[in-house]
C-alpha positions, 0 to 999 in steps of 0.5 A: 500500500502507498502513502503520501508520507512514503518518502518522509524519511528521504525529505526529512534527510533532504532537509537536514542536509540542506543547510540552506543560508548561511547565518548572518554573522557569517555573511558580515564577516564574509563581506569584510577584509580577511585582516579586518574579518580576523579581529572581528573573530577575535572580539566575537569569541570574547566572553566579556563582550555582550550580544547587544554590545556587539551589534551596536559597534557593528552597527556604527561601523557598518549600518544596516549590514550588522547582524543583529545580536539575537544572531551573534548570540547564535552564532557564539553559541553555535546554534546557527546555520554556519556552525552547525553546518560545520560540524 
């Protein structure tokens, strides 16, 4: 007997294997210079620095192109596209 959710199992993995967009921290880093993106590494994995913090230096440097902190606060925690892609 066929089924309509037959092929679940094969798009459930479709799915997951595609991650889809990167996140937007990796995006804002991917349009920086490779010096510039490597400090901007460098702060992101300071713990001291807060989420909100982050995202309001980012924004007075590059505006509208700044991830927001709910997406910094992800990706620090690798629970985004980018870093769970990585793994």
């Amino acid at each position: 007997m066929s089924s309509e959710w037959d092929d679940l199992e094969a798009e459930a993995r479709a799915a997951t294997e595609d991650r889809g967009q990167r996140c937007a921290v990796d995006v804002f880093l991917s349009s920086l210079l490779p010096y510039d993106a490597d400090i901007v590494r460098g702060v992101l994995a300071n713990p001291g620095i807060s989420n909100t913090g982050l995202h309001r230096a980012f924004r007075k440097r590059a505006g509208d192109a700044a991830p927001s902190a709910w997406s910094i606060g992800r990706h620090r925690r690798e629970d985004c596209r980018c870093t769970k892609g990585a793994r």
